[in-house]
C-alpha positions, 0 to 999 in steps of 0.5 A: 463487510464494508468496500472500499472507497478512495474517490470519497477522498478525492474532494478534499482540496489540500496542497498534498491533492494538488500535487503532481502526480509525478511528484507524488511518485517519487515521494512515495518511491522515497518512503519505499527505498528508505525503510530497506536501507535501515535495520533499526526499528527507532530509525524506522519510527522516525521515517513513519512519523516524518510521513505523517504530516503528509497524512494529517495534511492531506486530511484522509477520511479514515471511514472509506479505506478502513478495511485496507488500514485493517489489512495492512495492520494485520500483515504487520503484526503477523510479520511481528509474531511470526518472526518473533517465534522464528528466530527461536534458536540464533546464539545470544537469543534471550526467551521472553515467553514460551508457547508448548514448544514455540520459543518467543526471543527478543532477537526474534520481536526485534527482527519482527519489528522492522519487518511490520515497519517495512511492511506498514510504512510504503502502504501507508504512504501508498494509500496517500497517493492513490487517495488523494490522486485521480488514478488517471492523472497517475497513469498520466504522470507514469507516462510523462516520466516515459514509462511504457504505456502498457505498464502505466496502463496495468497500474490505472487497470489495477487501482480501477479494478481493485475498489470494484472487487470489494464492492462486489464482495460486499454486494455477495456479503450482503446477499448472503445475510438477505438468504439466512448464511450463517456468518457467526463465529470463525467457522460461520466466516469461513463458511460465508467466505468459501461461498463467495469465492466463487461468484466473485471469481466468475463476476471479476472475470465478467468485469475485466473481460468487458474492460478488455473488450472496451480498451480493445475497441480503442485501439490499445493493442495499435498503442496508439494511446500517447496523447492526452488533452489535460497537460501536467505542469509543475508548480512551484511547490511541486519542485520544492516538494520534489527537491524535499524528497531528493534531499531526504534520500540522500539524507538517508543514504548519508546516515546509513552508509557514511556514518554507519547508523540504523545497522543491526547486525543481530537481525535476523530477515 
């Protein structure tokens, strides 16, 4: 079982690494709006491949986060077939194919569809931020646009915390494999799952309680964290990036709401 690693990610030196963090946060809120507001999986297609240039550009190693790609893949598709079997009885469903009593509809994969979009799109391009951008300069950038320091404080705990947890869970693989667990098959992996669960829960909790002791000793509960020495400026292609964004989600809006496209009224969500 492969951990995930992001800091492997944060050596590259492209334009999308330089970009300010609060830059970045509203690029990424954009993408998180704008897949809401569209019922139509072709519309849907175009915003993925409008982010993908910011994926090719900011040169991802795919290797180190593989298993989240796997995760956020697999969501979508369980999105797609469970509502494609869900749908089973709106009016003017036509069946595709049939499974025993479960009824696979064409309303059913298209509502399936935009939901894997909806899905897959703000993960993706998530996984472009927190890849390409020291969690504490995001912490940071929360707190430059006067987001309490708690909640900035929950995000940085949280994109810490996360890797450490796959780290541990392969370190626990690992030495399930070293004493002879058994891990073939389905019933092997459940098997080895269900013996992990447990010293993962009690090291994760060893983890945060030292964490918790360690803010604590900072002073964190006087919140008297508000000051840091490394200052955040935006540059030119920050702005333009920003102005970018601003305009693609009025763009957006225009399309949805002024001239009536991406609706589909025969979806089901």
């Amino acid at each position: 079982m492969a951990a995930i690693d992001f800091v492997s990610n944060l050596d590259e030196n492209t334009w999308v690494h330089k970009l300010d963090p609060r830059a970045k946060l509203l690029l990424i809120l954009s993408f998180v709006i704008i897949p809401l507001l569209f019922l139509n999986p072709v519309y849907l297609t175009t915003i993925l491949l409008l982010g993908l240039p910011l994926w090719f550009a900011a040169r991802i190693k795919i290797k180190p986060i593989l298993p989240l790609l796997v995760t956020i893949v697999i969501l979508a598709m369980s999105a797609i077939v469970f509502a494609t079997f869900y749908n089973y009885n709106q009016p003017n469903a036509n069946i595709l194919f049939s499974i025993g009593s479960l009824q696979a509809t064409d309303i059913g994969l298209y509502s399936g569809l935009i939901l894997g979009y909806r899905i897959a799109i703000p993960c993706f391009m998530t996984i472009i931020l927190i890849s390409t951008t020291d969690p504490a300069l995001l912490a940071k950038g929360l707190m430059k646009m006067k987001v309490p320091i708690s909640v900035a404080f929950m995000f940085l705990g949280t994109l810490r915390f996360f890797p450490l947890v796959f780290e541990e869970l392969t370190n626990i693989s690992n030495a399930q494999t070293i004493r002879g667990v058994n891990k073939k098959g389905i019933r092997g992996s459940w098997n080895s799952f269900k013996l992990a669960v447990f010293p993962l829960l009690i090291n994760s909790l060893r983890r945060s309680r030292t964490m918790g002791l360690a803010v604590e000793s900072k002073g964190f509960s006087k919140m008297a964290w508000k000051e840091y020495y490394q200052d955040m400026k935006f540059t030119n292609i920050d702005t333009i990036i920003t102005i970018l964004t601003i305009i693609f989600l009025i763009a957006a809006l225009y399309v949805r709401f002024v001239l009536g496209l991406g609706a589909d009224n025969s979806v089901v969500l």
